[in-house]
C-alpha positions as CSV (number, residue, x, y, z in Angstrom):
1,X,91.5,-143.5,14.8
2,X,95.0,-143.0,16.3
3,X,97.5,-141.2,13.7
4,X,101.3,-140.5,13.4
5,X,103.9,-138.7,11.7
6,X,106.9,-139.7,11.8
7,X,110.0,-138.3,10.0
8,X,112.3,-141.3,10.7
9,X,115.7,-139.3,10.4
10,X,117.5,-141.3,7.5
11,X,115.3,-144.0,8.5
12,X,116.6,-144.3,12.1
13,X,119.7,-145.9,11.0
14,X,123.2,-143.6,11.6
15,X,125.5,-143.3,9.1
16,X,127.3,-146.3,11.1
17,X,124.5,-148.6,10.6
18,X,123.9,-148.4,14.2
19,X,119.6,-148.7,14.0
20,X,118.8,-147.2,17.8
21,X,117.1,-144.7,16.9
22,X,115.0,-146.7,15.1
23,X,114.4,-148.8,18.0
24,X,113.5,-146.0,20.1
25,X,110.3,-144.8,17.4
26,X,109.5,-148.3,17.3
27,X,109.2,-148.8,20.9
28,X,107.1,-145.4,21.3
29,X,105.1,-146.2,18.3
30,X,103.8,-149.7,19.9
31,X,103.2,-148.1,23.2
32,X,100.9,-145.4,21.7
33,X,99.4,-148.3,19.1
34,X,98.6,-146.0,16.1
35,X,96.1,-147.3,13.2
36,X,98.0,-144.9,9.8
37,X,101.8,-143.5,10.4
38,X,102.6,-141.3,7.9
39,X,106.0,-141.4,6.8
40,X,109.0,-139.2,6.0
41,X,112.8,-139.9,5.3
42,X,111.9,-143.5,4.7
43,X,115.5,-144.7,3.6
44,X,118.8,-146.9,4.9
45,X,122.3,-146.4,3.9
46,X,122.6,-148.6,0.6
47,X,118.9,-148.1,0.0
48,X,118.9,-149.8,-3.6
49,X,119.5,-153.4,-1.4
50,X,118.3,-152.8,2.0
51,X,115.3,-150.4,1.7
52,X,112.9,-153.1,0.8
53,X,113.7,-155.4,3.7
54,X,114.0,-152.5,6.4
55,X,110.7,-151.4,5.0
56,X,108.9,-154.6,5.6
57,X,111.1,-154.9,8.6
58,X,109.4,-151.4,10.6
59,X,105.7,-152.8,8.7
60,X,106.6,-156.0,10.8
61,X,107.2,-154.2,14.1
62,X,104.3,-152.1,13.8
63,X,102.1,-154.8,12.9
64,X,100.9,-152.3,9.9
65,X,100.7,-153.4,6.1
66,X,103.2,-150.3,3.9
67,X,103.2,-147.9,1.1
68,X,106.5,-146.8,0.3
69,X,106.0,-143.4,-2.1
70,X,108.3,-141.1,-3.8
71,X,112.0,-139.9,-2.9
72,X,111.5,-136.1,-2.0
73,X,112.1,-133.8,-5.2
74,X,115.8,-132.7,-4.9
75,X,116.9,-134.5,-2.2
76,X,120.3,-135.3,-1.9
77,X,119.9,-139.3,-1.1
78,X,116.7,-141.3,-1.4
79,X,115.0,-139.9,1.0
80,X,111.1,-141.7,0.8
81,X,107.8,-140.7,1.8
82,X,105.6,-143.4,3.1
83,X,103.1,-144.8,5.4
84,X,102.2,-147.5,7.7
85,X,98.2,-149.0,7.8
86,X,96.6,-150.9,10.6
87,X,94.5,-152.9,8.2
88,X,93.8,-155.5,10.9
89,X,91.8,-153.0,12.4
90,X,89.1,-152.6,9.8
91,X,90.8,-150.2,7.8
92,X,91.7,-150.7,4.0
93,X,93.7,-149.2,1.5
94,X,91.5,-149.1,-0.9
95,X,93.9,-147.3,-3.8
96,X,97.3,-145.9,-4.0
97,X,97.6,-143.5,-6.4
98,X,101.3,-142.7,-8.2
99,X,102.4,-145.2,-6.1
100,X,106.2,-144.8,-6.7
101,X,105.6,-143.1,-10.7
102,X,105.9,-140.2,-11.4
103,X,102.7,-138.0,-12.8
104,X,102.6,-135.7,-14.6
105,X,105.9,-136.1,-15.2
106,X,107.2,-134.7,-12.1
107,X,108.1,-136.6,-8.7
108,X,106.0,-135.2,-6.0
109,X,106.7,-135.1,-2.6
110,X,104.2,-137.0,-1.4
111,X,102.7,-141.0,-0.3
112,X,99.3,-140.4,-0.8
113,X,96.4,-143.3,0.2
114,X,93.1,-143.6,-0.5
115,X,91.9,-145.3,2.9
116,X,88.4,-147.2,3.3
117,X,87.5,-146.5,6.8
118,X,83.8,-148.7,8.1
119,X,81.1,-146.5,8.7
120,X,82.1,-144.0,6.8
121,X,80.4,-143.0,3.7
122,X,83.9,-142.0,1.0
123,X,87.5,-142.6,1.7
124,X,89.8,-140.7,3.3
125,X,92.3,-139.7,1.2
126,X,95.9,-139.3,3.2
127,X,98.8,-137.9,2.0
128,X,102.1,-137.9,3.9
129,X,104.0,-134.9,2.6
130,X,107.8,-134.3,2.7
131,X,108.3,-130.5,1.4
132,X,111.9,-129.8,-0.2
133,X,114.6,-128.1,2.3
134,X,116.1,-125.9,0.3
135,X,114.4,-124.3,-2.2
136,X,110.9,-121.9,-1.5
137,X,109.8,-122.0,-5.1
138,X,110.0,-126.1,-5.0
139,X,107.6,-125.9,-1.6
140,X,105.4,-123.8,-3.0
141,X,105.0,-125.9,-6.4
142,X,104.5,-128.8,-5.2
143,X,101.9,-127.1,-2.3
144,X,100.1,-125.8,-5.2
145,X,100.1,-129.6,-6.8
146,X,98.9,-131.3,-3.4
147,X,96.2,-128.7,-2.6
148,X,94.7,-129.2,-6.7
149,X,95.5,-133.3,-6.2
150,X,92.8,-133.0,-2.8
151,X,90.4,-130.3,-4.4
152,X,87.7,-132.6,-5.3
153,X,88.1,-135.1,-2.3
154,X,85.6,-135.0,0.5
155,X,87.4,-136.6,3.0
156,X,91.2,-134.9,3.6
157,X,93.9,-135.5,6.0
158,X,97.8,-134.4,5.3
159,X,100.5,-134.5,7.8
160,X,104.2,-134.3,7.5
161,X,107.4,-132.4,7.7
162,X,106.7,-129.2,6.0
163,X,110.1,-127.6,6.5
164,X,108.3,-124.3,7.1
165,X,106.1,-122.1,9.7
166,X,102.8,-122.3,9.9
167,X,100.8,-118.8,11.6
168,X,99.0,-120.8,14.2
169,X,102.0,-120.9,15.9
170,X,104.7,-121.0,17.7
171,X,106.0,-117.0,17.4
172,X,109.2,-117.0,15.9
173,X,111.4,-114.5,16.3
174,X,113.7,-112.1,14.1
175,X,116.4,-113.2,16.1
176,X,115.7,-116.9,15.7
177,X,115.4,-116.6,12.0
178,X,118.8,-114.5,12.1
179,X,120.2,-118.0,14.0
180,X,118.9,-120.7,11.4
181,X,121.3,-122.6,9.5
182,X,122.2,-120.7,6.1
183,X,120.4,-123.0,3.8
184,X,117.1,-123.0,5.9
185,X,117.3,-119.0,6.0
186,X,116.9,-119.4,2.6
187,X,114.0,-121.1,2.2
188,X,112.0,-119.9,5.6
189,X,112.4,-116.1,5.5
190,X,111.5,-113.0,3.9
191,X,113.5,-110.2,3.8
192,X,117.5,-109.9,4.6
193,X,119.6,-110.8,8.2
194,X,118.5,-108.4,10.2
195,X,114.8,-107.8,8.9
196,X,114.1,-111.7,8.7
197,X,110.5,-112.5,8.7
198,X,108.9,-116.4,8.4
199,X,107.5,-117.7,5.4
200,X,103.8,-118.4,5.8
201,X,103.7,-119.4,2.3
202,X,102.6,-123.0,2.0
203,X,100.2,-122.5,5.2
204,X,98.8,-120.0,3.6
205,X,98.0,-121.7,0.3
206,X,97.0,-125.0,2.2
207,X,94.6,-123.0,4.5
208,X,93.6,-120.8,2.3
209,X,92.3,-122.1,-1.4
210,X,93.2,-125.5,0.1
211,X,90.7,-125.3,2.3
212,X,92.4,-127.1,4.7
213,X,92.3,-126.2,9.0
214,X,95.8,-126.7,10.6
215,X,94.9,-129.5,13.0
216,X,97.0,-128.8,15.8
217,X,96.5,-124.8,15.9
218,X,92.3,-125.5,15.7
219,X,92.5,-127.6,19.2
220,X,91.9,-126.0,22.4
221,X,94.8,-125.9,24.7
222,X,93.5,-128.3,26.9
223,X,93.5,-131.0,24.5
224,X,96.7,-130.2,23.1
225,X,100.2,-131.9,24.8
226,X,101.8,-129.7,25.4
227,X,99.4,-127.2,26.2
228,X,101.2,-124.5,24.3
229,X,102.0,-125.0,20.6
230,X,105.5,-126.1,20.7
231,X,108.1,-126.6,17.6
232,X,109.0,-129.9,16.2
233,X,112.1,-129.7,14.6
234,X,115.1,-129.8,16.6
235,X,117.1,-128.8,13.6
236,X,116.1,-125.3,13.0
237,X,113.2,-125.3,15.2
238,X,109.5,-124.4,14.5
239,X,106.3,-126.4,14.2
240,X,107.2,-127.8,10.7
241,X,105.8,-131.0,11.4
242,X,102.1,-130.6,10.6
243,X,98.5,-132.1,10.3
244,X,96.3,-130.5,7.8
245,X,92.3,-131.4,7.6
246,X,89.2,-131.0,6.1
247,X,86.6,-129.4,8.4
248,X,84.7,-132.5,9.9
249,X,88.0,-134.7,10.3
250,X,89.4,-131.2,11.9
251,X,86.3,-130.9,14.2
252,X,86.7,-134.8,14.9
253,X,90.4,-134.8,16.3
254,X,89.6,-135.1,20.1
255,X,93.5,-134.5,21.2
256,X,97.3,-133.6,19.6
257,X,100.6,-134.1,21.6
258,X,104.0,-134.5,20.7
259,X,106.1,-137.9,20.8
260,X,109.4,-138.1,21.5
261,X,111.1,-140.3,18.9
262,X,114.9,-141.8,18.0
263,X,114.6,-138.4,15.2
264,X,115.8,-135.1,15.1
265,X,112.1,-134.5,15.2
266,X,109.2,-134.4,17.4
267,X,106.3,-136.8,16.2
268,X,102.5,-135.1,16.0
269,X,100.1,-137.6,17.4
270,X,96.3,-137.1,17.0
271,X,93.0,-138.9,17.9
272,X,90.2,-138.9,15.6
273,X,86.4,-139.1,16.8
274,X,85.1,-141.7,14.1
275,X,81.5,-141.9,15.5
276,X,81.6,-138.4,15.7
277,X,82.8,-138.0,12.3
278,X,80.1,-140.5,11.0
279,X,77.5,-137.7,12.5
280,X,79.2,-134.9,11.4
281,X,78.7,-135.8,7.9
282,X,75.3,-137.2,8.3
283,X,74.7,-133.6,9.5
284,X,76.0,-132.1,6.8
């Protein structure tokens, strides 16, 4: 099972209209085939009349079916989570839950799917995950919603633009933090200019009562591209673009590299195992 994340950049369309980019992530997206993309920045200038065609538009390229989820709590245009489902490949959406609503009457930054996957025994439930930019608290609070939302599922994957560090990796130093742009100091350091540390926060919660094993930093070297965990986000820097898993989908992934897409960020790329999957949790 071949898997994406994509933050599209304002939906790969410039402020001109000019959709290149967009062009370029659908061209490397078709030559890597992917069966789930998750989504991020889902959006077009005007979105209240072109969203829903450019949406079906990318679905149409991709050859997926869509789930277009909630616009990104505080965000400053309507800025959509999302994702993209091979279902002609077996795989079925089997649920969407607070598809577009809001629950418990907050917005959460999040697309989450419940995907039927053959030949496994429950659903995988994915949720592409869009953090807020500028405020710590915000990430936190809605890390602490995602990680109670997937305490009781079996089957976990999360990916998405976290807009934070995570401690597998890659260092990051106090001069780099000293260099970020003001309003991402904010939200990914401790301390004061000078003494600037990273903000392990949301990793911390996710891999810690979450429960969850940062895909890319559990992989050996050798079936990680690069090698060497690299950042993703051009804008800032750092590996803030992120798969998260439950142990046997973790232990499954078989390989991780980087895409290089019409976005200000990198795209994580991963391979699931699913036979080895099915006999992982036969096993256990």
């Amino acid at each position: 099972m071949r898997v994406a994340s994509v933050n599209w950049n304002n939906g790969g369309i410039t402020p001109s209209g000019d959709d290149a980019p967009w062009r370029t992530t659908i061209e490397v997206l078709q030559s890597v085939r992917p069966h789930i993309v998750f989504s991020q920045e889902l959006t077009t200038p005007d979105p209240g009349v072109r969203l829903g065609r450019h949406l079906r538009r990318t679905a149409n390229a991709l050859g997926m079916e869509p789930a277009l989820g909630p616009v990104v709590p505080g965000a400053r245009t309507a800025l959509h989570t999302g994702m993209f489902i091979d279902t002609r490949a077996g795989f079925r959406i089997d649920d969407v839950p607070y598809l577009g609503e809001h629950f418990g009457g907050i917005r959460h930054a999040w697309c989450r799917v419940e995907l039927g996957v053959p030949g496994l025994p429950w659903p995988v439930d994915l949720c592409s995950v869009h953090l807020p930019a500028r405020s710590a608290p915000a990430q936190e609070s809605e890390a602490y919603s995602l990680a109670s939302a997937l305490a009781s599922q079996r089957l976990v994957l999360v990916g998405g633009d976290f807009n934070g560090y995570a401690r597998g990796g890659p260092p990051i130093t106090t001069i780099e933090l000293d260099q970020l742009p003001g309003h991402l100091q904010v939200t990914r350091c401790h301390g004061i200019p000078g003494a600037l540390t990273p903000n392990y926060t949301v990793d911390d919660l996710l891999t810690g009562r979450g429960k969850l094993i940062d895909v890319a930093a559990h992989l050996s070297a050798e079936r990680r591209q690069p090698p060497d965990l690299a950042e993703t986000g051009t804008a800032g820097g750092g590996r803030i673009d992120r798969f998260y898993a439950c142990p046997p989908i973790a232990d499954a992934v078989e390989s991780y590299q980087l895409l290089r897409i019409g976005s200000d960020h990198r795209a994580p790329f991963i391979e699931i195992n699913l036979p080895q999957l099915t006999a992982l949790l036969t096993v256990t």
